[in-house]
DOPA-178441 format. One record per residue (C-alpha): residue in three letters; x, y, z. Coordinates in nm, 2 decimals. Layout:
PT   r      u      v      w
PT ALA      X      Y      Z
...
***
This chain:
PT   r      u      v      w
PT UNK   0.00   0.00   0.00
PT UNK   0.15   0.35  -0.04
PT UNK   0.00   0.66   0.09
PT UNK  -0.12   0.94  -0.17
PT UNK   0.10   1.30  -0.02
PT UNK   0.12   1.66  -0.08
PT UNK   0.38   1.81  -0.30
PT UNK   0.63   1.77   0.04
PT UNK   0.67   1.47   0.26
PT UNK   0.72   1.58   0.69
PT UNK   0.66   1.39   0.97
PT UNK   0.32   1.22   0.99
PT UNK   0.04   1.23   1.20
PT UNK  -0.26   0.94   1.22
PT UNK  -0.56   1.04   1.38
PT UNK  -0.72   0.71   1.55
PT UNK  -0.88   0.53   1.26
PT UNK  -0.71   0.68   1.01
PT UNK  -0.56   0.41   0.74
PT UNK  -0.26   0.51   0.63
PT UNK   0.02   0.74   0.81
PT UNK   0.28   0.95   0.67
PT UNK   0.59   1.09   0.80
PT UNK   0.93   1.28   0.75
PT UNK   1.21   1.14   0.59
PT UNK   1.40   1.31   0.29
PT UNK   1.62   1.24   0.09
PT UNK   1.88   1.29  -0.26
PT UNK   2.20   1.14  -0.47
PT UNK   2.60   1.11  -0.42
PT UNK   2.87   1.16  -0.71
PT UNK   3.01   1.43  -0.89
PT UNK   3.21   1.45  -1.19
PT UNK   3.46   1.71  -1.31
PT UNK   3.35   1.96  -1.54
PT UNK   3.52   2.15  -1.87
PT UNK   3.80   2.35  -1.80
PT UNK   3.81   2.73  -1.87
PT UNK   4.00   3.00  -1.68
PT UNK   3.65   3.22  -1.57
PT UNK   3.34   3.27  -1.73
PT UNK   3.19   3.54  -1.95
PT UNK   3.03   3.81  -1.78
PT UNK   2.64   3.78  -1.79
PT UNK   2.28   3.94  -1.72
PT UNK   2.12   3.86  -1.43
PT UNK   1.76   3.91  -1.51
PT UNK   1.62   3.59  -1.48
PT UNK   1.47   3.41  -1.13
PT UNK   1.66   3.43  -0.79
PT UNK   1.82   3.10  -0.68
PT UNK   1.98   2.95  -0.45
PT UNK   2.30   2.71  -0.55
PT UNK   2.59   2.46  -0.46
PT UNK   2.86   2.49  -0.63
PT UNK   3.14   2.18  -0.57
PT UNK   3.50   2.26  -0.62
PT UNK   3.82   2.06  -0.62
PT UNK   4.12   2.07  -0.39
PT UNK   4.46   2.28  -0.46
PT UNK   4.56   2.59  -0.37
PT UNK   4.38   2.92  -0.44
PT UNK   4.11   2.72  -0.62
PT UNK   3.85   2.86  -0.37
PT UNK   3.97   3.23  -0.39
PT UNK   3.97   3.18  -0.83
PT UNK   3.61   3.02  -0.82
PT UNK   3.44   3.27  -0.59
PT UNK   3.59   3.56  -0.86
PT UNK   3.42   3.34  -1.10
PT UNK   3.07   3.36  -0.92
PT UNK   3.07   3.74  -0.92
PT UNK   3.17   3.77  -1.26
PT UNK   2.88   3.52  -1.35
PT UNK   2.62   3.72  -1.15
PT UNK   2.62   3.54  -0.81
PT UNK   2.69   3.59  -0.47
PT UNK   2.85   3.41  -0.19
PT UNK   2.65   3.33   0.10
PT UNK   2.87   3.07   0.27
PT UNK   3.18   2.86   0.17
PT UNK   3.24   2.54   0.33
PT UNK   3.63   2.54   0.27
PT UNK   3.70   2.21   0.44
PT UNK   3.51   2.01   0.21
PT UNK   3.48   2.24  -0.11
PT UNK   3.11   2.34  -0.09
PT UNK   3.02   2.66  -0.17
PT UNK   2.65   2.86  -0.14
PT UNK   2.57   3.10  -0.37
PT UNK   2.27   3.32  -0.50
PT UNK   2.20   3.41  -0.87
PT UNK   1.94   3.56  -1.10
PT UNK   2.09   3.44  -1.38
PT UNK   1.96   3.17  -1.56
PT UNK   2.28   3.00  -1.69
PT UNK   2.47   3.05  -1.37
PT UNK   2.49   2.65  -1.30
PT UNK   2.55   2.57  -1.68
PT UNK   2.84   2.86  -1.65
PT UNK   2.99   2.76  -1.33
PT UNK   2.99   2.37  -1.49
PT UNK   3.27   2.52  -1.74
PT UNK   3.53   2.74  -1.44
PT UNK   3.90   2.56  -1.39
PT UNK   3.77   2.34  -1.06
PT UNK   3.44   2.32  -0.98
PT UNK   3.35   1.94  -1.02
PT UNK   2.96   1.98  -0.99
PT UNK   2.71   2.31  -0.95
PT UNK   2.33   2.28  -0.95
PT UNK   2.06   2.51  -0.82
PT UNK   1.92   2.39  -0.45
PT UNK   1.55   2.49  -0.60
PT UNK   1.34   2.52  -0.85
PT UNK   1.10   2.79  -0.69
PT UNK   1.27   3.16  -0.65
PT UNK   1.40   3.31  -0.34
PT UNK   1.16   3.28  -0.10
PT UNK   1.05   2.94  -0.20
PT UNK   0.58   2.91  -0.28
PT UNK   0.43   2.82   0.01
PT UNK   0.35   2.43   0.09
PT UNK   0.06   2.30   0.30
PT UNK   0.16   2.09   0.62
PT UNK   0.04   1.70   0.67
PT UNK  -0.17   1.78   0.95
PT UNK  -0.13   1.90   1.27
PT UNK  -0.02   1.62   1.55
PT UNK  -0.27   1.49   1.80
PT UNK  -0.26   1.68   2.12
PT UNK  -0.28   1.59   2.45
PT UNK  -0.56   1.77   2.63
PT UNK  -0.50   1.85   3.00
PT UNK  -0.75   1.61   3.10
PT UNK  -0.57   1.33   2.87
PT UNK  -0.24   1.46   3.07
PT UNK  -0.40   1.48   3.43
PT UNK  -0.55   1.07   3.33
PT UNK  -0.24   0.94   3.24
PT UNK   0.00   1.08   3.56
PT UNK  -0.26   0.94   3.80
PT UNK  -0.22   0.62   3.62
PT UNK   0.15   0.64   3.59
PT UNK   0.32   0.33   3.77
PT UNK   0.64   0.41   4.07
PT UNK   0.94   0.57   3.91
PT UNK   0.77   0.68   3.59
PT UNK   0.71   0.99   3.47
PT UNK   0.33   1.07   3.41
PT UNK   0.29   1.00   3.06
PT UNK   0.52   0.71   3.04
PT UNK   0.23   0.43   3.03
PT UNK   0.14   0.57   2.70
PT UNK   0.48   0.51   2.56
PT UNK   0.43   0.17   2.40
PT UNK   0.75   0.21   2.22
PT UNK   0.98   0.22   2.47
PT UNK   0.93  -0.10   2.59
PT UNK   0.93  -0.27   2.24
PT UNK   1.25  -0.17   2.25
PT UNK   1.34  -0.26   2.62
PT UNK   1.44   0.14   2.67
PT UNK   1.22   0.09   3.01
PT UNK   1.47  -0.20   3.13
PT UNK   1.77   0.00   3.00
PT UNK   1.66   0.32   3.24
PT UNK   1.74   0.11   3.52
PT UNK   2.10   0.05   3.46
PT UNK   2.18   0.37   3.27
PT UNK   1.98   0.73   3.15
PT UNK   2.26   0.80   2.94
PT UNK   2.60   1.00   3.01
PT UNK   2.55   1.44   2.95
PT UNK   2.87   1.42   2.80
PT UNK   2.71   1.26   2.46
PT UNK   2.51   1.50   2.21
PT UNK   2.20   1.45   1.99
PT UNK   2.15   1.70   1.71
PT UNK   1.79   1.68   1.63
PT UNK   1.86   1.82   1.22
PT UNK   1.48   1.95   1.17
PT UNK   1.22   2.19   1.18
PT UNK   1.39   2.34   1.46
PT UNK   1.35   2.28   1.85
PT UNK   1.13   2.46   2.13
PT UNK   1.43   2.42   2.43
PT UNK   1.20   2.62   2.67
PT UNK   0.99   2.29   2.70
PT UNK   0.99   2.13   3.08
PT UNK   1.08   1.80   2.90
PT UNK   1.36   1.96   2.71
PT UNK   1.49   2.24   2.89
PT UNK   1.71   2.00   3.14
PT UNK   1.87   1.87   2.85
PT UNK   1.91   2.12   2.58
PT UNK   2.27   2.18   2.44
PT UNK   2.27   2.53   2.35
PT UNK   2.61   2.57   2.26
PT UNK   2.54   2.29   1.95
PT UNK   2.20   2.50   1.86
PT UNK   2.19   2.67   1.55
PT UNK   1.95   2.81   1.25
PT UNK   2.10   2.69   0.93
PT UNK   1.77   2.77   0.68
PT UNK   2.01   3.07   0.46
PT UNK   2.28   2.82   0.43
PT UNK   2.50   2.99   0.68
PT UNK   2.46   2.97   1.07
PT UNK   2.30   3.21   1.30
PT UNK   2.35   3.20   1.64
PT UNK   2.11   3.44   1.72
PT UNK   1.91   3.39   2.09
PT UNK   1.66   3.14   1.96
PT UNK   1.71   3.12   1.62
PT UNK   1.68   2.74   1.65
PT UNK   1.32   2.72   1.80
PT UNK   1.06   2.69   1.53
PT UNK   0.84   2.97   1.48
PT UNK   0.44   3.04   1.61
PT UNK   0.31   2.89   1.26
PT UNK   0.58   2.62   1.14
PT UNK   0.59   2.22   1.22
PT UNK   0.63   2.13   1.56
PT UNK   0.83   1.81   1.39
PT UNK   1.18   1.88   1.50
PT UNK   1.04   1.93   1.87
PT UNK   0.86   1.60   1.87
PT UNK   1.17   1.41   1.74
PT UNK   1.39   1.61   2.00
PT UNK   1.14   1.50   2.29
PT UNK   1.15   1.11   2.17
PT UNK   1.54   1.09   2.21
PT UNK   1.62   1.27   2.51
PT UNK   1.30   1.40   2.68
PT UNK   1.42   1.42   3.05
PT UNK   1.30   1.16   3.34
PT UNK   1.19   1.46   3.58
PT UNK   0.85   1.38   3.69
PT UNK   0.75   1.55   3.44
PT UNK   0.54   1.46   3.12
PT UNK   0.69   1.17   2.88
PT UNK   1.04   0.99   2.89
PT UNK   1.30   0.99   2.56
PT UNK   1.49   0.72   2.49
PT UNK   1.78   0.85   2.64
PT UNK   1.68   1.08   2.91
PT UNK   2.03   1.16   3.03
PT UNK   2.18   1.26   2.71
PT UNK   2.22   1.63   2.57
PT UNK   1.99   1.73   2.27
PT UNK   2.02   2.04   2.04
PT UNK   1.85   2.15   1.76
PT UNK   1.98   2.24   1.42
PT UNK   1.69   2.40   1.22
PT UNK   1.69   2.34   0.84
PT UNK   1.40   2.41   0.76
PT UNK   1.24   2.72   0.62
PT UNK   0.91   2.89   0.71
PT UNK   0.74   2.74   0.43
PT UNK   0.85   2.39   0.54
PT UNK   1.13   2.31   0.29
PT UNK   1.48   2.13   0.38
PT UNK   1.67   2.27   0.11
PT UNK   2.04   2.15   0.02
PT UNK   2.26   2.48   0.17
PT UNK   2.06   2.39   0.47
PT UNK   2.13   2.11   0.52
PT UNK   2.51   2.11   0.42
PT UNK   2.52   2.38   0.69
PT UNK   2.34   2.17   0.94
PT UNK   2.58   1.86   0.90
PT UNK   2.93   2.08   0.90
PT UNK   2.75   2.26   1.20
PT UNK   2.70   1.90   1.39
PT UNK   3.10   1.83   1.27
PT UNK   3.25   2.16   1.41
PT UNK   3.07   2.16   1.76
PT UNK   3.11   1.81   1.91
PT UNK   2.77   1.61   1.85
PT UNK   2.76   1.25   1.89
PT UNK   2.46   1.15   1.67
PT UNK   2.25   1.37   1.43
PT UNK   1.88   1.24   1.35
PT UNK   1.77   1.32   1.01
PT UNK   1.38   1.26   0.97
PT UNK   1.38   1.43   0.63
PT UNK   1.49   1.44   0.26
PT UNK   1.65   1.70   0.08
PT UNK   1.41   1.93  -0.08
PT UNK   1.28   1.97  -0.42
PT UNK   1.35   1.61  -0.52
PT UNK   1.24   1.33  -0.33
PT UNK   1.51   1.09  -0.54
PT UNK   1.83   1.27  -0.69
PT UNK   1.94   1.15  -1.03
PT UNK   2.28   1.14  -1.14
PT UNK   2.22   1.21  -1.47
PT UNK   2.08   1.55  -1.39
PT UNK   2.38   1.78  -1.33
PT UNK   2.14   1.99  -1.10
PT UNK   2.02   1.70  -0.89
PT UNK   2.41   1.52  -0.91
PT UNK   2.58   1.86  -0.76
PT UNK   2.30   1.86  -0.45
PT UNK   2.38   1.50  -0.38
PT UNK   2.72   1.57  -0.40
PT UNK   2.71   1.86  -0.19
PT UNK   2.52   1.66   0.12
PT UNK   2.75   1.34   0.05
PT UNK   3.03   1.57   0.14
PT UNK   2.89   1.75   0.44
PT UNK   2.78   1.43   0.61
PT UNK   3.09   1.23   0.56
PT UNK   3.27   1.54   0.69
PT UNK   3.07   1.52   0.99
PT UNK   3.10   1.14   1.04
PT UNK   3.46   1.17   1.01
PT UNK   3.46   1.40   1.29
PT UNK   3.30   1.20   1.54
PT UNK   2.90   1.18   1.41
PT UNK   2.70   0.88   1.38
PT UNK   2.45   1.01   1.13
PT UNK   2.09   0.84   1.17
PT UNK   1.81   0.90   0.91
PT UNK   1.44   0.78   0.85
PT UNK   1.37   0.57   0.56
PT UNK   1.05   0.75   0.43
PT UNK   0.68   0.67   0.46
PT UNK   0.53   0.57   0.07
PT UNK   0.55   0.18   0.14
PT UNK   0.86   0.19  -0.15
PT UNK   1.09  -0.07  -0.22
PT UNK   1.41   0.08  -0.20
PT UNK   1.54  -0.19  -0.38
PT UNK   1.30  -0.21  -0.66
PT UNK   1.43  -0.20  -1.00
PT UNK   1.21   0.11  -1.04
PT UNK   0.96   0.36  -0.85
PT UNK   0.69   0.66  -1.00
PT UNK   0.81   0.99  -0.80
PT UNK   0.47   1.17  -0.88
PT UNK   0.61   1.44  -0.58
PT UNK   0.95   1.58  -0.76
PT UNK   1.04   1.87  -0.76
PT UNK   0.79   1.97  -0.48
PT UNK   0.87   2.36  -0.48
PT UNK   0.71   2.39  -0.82
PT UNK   0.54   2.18  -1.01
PT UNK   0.60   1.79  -0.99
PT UNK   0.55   1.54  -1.25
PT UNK   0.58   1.19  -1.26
PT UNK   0.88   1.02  -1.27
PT UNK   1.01   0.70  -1.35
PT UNK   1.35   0.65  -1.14
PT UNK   1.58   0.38  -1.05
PT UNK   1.65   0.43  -0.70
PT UNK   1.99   0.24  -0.69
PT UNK   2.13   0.58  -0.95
PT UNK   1.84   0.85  -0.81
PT UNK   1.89   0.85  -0.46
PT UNK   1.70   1.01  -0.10
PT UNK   1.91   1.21   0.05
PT UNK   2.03   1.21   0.30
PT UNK   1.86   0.86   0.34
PT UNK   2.05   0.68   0.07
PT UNK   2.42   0.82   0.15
PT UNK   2.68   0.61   0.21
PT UNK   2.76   0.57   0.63
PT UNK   2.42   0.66   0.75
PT UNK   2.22   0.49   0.92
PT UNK   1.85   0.42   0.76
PT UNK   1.55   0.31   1.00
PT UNK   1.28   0.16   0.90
PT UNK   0.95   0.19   1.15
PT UNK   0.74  -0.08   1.31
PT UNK   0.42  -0.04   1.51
PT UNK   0.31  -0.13   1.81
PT UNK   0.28  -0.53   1.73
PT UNK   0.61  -0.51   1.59
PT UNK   0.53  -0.58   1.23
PT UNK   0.66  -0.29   0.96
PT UNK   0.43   0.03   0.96
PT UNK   0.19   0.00   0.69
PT UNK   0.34   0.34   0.59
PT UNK   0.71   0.27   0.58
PT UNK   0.96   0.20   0.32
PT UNK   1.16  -0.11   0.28
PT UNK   1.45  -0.28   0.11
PT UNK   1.68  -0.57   0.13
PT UNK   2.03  -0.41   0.13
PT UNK   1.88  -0.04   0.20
PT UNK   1.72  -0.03   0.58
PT UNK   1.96  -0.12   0.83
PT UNK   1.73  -0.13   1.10
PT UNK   1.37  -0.08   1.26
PT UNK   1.24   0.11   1.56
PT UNK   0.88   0.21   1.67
PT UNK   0.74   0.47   1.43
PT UNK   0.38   0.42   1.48
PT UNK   0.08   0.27   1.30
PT UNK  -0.32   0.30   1.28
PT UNK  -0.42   0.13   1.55
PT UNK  -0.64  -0.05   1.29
PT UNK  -0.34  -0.20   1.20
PT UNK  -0.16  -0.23   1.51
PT UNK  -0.32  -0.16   1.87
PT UNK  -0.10  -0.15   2.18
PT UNK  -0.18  -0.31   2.48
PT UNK  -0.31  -0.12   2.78
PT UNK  -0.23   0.13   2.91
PT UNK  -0.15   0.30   2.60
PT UNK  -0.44   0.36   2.40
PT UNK  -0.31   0.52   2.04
PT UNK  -0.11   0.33   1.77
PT UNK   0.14   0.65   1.69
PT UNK   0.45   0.82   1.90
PT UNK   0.41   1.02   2.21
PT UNK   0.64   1.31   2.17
PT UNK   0.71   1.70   2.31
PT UNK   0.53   1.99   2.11
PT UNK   0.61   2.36   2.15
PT UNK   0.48   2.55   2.42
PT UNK   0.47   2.27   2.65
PT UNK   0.30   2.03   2.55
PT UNK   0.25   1.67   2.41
PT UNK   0.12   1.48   2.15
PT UNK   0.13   1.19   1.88
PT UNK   0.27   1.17   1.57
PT UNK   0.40   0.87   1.32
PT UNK   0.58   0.79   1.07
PT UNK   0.98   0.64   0.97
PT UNK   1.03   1.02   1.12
PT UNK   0.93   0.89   1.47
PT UNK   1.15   0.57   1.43
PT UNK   1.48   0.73   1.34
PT UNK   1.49   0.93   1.66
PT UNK   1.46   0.58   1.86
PT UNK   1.78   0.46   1.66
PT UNK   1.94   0.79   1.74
PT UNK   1.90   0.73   2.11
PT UNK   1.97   0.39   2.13
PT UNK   2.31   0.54   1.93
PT UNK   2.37   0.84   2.24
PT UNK   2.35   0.51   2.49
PT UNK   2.58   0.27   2.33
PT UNK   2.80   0.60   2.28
PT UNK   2.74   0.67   2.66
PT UNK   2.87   0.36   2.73
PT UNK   3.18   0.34   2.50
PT UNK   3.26   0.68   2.51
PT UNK   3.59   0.66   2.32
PT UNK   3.35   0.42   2.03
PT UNK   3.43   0.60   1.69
PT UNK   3.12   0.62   1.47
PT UNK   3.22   0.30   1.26
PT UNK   3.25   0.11   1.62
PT UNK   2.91   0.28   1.77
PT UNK   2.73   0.15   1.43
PT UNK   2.85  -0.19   1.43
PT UNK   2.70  -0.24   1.78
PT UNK   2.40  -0.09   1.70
PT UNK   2.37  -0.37   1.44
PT UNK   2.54  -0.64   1.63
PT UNK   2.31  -0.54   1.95
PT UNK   1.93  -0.52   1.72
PT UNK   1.68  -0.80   1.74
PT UNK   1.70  -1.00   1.47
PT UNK   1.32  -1.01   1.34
PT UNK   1.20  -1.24   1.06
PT UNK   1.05  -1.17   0.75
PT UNK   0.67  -1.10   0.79
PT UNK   0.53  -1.31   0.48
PT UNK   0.30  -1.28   0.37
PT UNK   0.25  -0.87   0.48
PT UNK  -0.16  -0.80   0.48
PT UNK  -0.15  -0.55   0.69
PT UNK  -0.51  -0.41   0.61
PT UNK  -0.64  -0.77   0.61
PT UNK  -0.80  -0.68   0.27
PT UNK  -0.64  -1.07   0.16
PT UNK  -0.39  -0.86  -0.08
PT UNK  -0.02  -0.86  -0.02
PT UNK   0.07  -0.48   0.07
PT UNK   0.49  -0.53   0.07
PT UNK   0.73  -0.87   0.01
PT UNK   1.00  -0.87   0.21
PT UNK   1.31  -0.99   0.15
PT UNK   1.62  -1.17   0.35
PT UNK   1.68  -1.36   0.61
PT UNK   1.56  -1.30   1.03
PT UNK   1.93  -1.12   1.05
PT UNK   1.94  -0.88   0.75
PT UNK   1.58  -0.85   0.52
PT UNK   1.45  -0.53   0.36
PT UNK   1.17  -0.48   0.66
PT UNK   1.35  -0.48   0.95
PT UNK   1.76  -0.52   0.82
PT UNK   1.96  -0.60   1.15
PT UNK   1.66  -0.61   1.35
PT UNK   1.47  -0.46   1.63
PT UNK   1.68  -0.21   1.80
PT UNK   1.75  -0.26   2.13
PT UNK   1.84  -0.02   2.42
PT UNK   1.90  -0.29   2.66
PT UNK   2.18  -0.42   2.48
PT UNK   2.35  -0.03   2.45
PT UNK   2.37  -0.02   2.77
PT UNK   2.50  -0.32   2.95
PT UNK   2.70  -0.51   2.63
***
C-alpha cells in the first residue's frame, strides 16, 4: 500500500482510525564529476529568477579564492563557503549560472538547490499532531506506575525496545550529544529544557549559521516536527510529562527548515558541517532534501546537491558523528528496479517520474555511512506506511501505525509516537520520522557507554546489538487478503527490519 501526499513529505500524523500514516524522511544522490575546464566565465545578465546554488569545487591551492571571482563575474553571490570540504552557497538571478559555473577551472559539480525563486511558494503541512488535552495529561499521571514519569504508560514504544529496562541501569551520560537536524527545536519545554545543548544549537535555513538567541526554535506557525523528534530521544525523566529514549543525554537542535517547510540543500550542508564543528555525537535526520524526493545522477542539478550533502555528512561522520536517518513513509521498495516519483520537484510543479532508486537517490537517506531506520508499530510488524528494502534499511524502531493496524496493549491507547510539542506540550505523531529518533538514542546510549567508540565502532554495535526479526510473509496488513509489501532476506538482514529490532538494553549493558 502506499500513501497518496502533498507536493512535500514531513513527519506524519494518524488520527485514531485513520488508514494510512505519513511521516518525515528526505532524501537525494551522491557523485560528482569534473567539469570543462576554462579559466573564468563570460560576464552575464542577471535578469532571470533568484536562486539559491551549490557549487562543488576541487582541492589545490587558491582554487577557492579563483572560483568565488568566477561567481561574481557570473552574476552570483556568496552566501557561505564550506572550505573544508569544497562546498560553496551562492545566489544568482541568472539563468545560466549552474551551466556557466559547470565550465570554471575546478568546480567538479554546481546545480541550483531549487526550482522555486527566493523565497520558496508556500507548501501545505500533513496535518497537525494529535494533542494531549490536559484532561488526557492529568488521566495518564494518576495512572503512571512508581518511578515513571506521568505520561510514560502511554509510551508503547519504549518498551518494544526494552528502553524501560535500560533506564534502570543507565539514563545515558551528559557528556554525549544528539542533534535533532529538523524543523527546529522549542528548548524552553519542561521535558527539554534540562537537556538542551545550546552551545550545539543553531538556525542553518540561509545556508550559513546564526547564532542568534533562539534562532533554532521553530516559529508560532511552522511544524512542531523537530520538537517531537527532539522530545522522543532525550525527553528528561523529571516527573515530568513523557520519557525519551535516552533521558540523560544532551539534545540540540539544528533548524533546516524554512518557514514554508522546505529542507533545502545549503541547509542542510550547513546543518551537518555545523554538527561536525561543535562536538555532537549522533544527528537524526527525519527528512529528505528538498525539491527532489530521489536525486538523479544524470541530472547535473540533482548530481551537484547530492554531491554537496555526500560531502557535508561524511565530513561530519569523520569528525565523530554517527549520522541516523528515517527511511521515508510511501510503502517503497528501495530496492526495486524502479519507482513513479509523482512528488518531484515539490517547490514547483511535480511530474511523474520513472527513477531507479539504486542511480536516483533520498538524500540524506541513501548516502553512504548513514544509518537508515525503518519503523514498526506497536505489534512489531513494519508500519503499513514505511519504506523497505533488502540491502537499503539497516534497522527498525517504533514509528507508529493506525491502531487499525496495530493496537497496543493497555495502558497505551493510540497506535502513533508520544512526543514534546512547543509551548509545552504533548502529542502523537508517526511515521519512519518517529523511528529514526529511537535509533538515534539507542546510538547516544551505546556511545554513553563506550565513550571513546568512533562512529564506525558505535554502528557496528547498533547492528550487532538489534533483534533479529524475521521476515513477515505474507505482509496483509489491512487484512484486505492482498499482499501490501514482500520482504526480503533472512531474520538477521531482510529489507523490513535489516539487523533487527533495536535494542536499548543491549547499548547499555554489552
Amino acid at each position: 500500500m502506499t500513501a497518496s501526499h502533498p507536493r512535500h513529505r514531513r513527519a506524519l500524523v494518524i488520527p485514531a482510525g485513520m488508514a494510512m500514516a505519513t511521516a518525515l524522511a528526505f532524501l537525494p544522490n551522491t557523485a560528482a564529476t569534473a567539469a570543462p575546464a576554462a579559466d573564468e566565465p563570460a560576464a552575464t545578465a542577471t535578469d532571470g529568477t533568484p536562486l539559491s546554488y551549490v557549487v562543488n569545487i576541487g582541492g589545490g591551492h587558491g582554487t577557492s579564492a579563483h572560483v568565488k571571482k568566477a561567481i561574481a563575474k557570473a552574476g552570483g553571490t556568496v552566501v557561505a563557503s564550506y572550505d573544508k570540504i569544497g562546498v560553496i552557497v551562492a545566489h544568482s538571478s541568472n539563468a545560466d549560472f549552474a551551466k556557466t559555473m559547470r565550465t570554471v577551472r575546478g568546480v567538479q559539480s554546481a546545480g541550483a538547490t531549487r526550482t522555486a525563486p527566493l523565497p520558496s511558494a508556500a507548501t501545505t503541512d500533513l496535518g497537525a499532531p494529535k494533542v494531549l488535552s490536559a484532561e488526557d495529561v492529568a488521566e495518564a499521571g494518576s495512572e503512571a506506575a512508581a518511578g515513571q514519569d506521568p505520561l510514560q504508560g502511554l509510551q508503547w514504544d519504549l518498551p518494544a525496545i526494552k528502553a524501560d529496562k535500560a533506564h534502570e541501569k543507565s539514563l545515558g551520560s551528559s557528556k554525549v550529544t544528539v542533534a535533532v537536524i529538523d524543523t527546529g527545536v522549542d528548548d524552553t519545554h519542561p521535558d527539554i529544557a534540562p537537556n538542551f545543548d545550546r552551545a550545539a544549537s543553531v538556525n542553518c535555513v540561509s545556508g550559513k549559521p546564526d547564532t542568534s538567541e533562539g534562532a533554532w526554535r521553530p516559529g508560532p506557525s511552522e511544524s512542531p516536527h523537530g520538537t517531537h523528534v527532539a522530545g522522543e530521544i532525550a525527553a528528561a525523566k523529571n516527573g515530568v510529562g513523557m520519557t525519551g529514549v535516552a533521558p540523560g543525554v544532551k539534545v540540540s537542535g539544528i533548524k533546516v527548515s524554512n518557514p514554508d517547510g522546505f529542507f533545502y540543500t545549503e541547509a542542510v550542508v550547513c546543518g551537518f558541517m555545523w554538527a561536525a564543528e561543535h562536538g555532537v555525537d549522533v544527528t537524526n535526520n527525519s527528512y529528505y532534501t528538498d525539491p527532489w524526493y530521489f536525486n538523479c545522477k544524470n541530472d547535473p542539478d540533482q548530481k551537484a546537491l547530492v554531491e554537496a550533502v555526500t560531502r557535508a555528512s561524511k565530513y561530519a561522520e569523520r569528525k565523530g558523528a554517527v549520522n541516523v536517518a528515517a527511511a521515508g513513509n510511501e510503502n517503497y521498495d528501495l530496492s526495486a528496479d524502479e519507482i513513479t516519483d509523482p512528488v518531484s520537484p515539490n517547490d514547483s510543479t511535480p511530474s511523474d517520474r520513472v527513477i531507479d532508486p539504486s542511480e536516483c537517490l533520498d538524500i540524506p537517506t541513501q548516502l553512504p555511512g548513514v544509518v537508515t531506520v525503518a519503523a514498526t508499530g506497536a505489534k512489531g510488524l513494519k508500519s503499513s506506511f514505511s519504506n523497505h528494502g533488502l540491502g537499503v534499511i539497516d534497522i527498525a524502531a517504533p514509528g507508529g501505525d493506525s491502531t487499525a493496524y496495530q493496537k497496543p496493549e493497555p495502558p497505551a491507547t493510540s497506535g502513533l509516537i508520544l512526543g514534546t510539542l512547543p509551548g509545552g506540550k504533548w502529542g502523537y505523531m508517526a511515521g519512519t520520522s518517529m523511528a529514526s529518533p529511537h535509533v538515534a538514542g539507542v546510538a547516544a546510549l551505546i556511545k554513553s557507554t563506550h565513550p571513546y567508540a568512533p562512529p564506525a565502532l558505535v554502528k557496528a554495535l547498533l547492528y550487532a546489538q538489534a533483534d533479529a526479526t524475521a521476515c513477515t510473509d505474507p505482509y496483509d496488513i489491512d487484512g484486505d487478503g492482498k499482499v501490501d509489501a514482500v520482504c526480503e532476506g533472512p531474520k538477521n538482514r531482510n529489507g523490513f527490519y535489516g539487523w533487527g529490532m533495536t535494542d536499548a538494553l543491549d547499548a547499555v549493558t554489552r
